[in-house]
C-alpha positions as CSV (number, residue, x, y, z in Angstrom):
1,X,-42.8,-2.2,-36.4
2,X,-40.1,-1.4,-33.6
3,X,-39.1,-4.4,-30.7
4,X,-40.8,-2.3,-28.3
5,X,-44.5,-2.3,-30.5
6,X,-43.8,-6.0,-31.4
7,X,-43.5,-6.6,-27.7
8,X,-46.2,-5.0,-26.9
9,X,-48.3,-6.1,-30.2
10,X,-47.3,-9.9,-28.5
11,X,-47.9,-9.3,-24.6
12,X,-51.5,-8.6,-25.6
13,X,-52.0,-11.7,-27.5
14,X,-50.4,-13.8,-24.8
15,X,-52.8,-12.1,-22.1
16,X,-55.7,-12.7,-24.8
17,X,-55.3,-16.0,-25.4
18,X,-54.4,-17.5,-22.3
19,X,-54.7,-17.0,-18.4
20,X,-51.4,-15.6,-17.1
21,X,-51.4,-14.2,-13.3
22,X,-47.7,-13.3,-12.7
23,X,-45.2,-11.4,-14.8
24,X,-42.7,-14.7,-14.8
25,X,-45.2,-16.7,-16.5
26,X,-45.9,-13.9,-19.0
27,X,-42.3,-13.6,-19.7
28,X,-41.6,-16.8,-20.0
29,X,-44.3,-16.4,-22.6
30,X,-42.7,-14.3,-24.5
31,X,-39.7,-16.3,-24.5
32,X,-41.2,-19.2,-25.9
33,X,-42.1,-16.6,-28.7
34,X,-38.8,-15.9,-28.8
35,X,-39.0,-12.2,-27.6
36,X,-36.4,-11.7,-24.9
37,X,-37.2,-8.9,-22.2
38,X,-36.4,-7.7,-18.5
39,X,-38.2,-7.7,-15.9
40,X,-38.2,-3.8,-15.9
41,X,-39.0,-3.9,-19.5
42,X,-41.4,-6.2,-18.7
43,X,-43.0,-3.7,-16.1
44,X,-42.7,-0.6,-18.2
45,X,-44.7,-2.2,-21.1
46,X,-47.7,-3.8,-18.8
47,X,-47.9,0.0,-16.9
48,X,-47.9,1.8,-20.5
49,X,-50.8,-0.8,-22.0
50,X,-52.6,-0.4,-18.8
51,X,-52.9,-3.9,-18.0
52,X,-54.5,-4.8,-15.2
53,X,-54.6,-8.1,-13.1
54,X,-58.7,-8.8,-12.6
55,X,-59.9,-12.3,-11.7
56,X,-60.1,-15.1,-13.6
57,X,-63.1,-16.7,-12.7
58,X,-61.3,-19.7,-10.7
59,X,-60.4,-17.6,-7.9
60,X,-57.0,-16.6,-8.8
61,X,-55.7,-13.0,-10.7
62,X,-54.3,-12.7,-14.4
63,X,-53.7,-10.2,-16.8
64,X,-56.4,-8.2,-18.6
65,X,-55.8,-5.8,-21.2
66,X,-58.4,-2.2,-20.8
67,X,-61.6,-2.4,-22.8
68,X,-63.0,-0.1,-25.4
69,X,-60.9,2.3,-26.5
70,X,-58.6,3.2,-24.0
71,X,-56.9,-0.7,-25.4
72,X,-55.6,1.2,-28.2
73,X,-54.7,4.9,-26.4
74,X,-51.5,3.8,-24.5
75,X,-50.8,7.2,-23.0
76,X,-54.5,7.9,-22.6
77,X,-56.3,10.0,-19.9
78,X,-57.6,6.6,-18.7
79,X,-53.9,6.2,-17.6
80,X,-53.1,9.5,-16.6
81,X,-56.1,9.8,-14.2
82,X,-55.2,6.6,-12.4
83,X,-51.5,7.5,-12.2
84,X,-52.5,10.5,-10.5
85,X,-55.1,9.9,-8.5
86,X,-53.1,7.0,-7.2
87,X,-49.9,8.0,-6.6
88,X,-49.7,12.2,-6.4
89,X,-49.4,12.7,-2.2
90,X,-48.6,16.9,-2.9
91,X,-48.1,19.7,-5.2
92,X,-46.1,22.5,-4.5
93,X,-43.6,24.6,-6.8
94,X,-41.4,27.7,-7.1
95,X,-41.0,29.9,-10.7
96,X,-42.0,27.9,-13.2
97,X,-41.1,24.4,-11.8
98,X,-44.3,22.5,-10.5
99,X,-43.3,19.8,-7.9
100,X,-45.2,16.4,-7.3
101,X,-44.2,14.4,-4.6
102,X,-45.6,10.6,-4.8
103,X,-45.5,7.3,-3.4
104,X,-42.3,6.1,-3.3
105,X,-41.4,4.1,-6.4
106,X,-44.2,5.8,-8.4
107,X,-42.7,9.0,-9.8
108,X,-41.5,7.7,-13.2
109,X,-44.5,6.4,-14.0
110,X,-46.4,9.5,-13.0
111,X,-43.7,11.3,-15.1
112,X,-44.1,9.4,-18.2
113,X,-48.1,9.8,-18.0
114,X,-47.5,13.5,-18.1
115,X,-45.2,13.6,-21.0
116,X,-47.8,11.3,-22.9
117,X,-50.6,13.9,-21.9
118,X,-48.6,16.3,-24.4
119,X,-50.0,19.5,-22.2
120,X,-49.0,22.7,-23.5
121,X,-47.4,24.2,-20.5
122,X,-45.0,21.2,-20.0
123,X,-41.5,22.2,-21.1
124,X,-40.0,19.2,-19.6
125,X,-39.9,17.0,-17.0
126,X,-37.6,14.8,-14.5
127,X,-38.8,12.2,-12.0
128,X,-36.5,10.4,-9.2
129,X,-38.0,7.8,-6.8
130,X,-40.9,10.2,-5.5
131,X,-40.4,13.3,-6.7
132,X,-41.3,14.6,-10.0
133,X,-39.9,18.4,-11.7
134,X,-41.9,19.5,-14.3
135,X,-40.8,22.9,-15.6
136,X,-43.4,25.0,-17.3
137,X,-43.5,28.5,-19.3
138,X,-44.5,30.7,-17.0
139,X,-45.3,30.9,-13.5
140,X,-49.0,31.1,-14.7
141,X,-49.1,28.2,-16.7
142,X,-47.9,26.6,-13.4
143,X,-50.7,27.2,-11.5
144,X,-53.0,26.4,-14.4
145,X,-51.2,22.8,-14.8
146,X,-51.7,22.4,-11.2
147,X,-54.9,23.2,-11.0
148,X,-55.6,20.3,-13.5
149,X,-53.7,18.3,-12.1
150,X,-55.6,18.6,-8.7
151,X,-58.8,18.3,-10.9
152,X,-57.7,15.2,-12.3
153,X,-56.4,13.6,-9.0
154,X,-59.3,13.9,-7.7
């Protein structure tokens, strides 16, 4: 097992046995289990598990990993769906670059839900703050991508 699977493998035990709210007490969990990790690390791994916060039954928030299956599909459509039904503002494109504009801060993560997704028509992608590039085989396959992407979104 990798650091980033143990890491992960150990966030969810943390959030399962115990009620933590805020990504400082979580990490300070993991340090006490003597895993080390940033606070971009930190936010990565939470975003890929698809962790949520949901309440904890004394009126306060804390971590809860998915139910059901989607716990154990990390890049799942579960994910994907909520990435772009959240954050996707536009589509637009030219040749066989499709162009996603999103919420600022959000395009990475967007980005990284694509590439899980493993779609056919993706040659590659590259996401800045809000933007996202994905280049695609053909102008058609464009279109068909974007057209489930819209479907998806929405």
């Amino acid at each position: 097992m990798n650091d980033k699977q143990e890491r992960q493998r150990r966030i969810l035990s943390v959030i399962a046995s115990r009620s933590i709210g805020t990504q400082r007490a979580l990490n300070d969990a993991l340090c006490a289990a003597g895993i080390s990790t940033t606070q971009s690390t930190l936010s990565k791994d939470l975003k890929q598990l698809g962790i949520v916060k949901a309440p904890d039954g004394s009126g306060g928030l804390r971590y809860r990993a998915p139910t059901g299956e989607s716990q154990h599909d990390v890049g799942g459509s579960d994910l994907l769906a909520r990435e772009l039904r959240d954050f996707v503002v536009e589509t637009g494109g030219a040749g066989h670059t499709l162009v996603l504009k999103t919420i600022t801060g959000h395009a990475q993560g967007v980005c990284e839900a694509i590439d899980r997704a493993g779609w056919t028509e993706v040659v590659g992608t590259i996401a800045g703050e809000n933007t996202i590039f994905i280049l695609c085989q053909s102008v058609e396959k464009r279109e068909l991508l974007r057209e489930r992407i819209l479907e998806i979104s929405h």
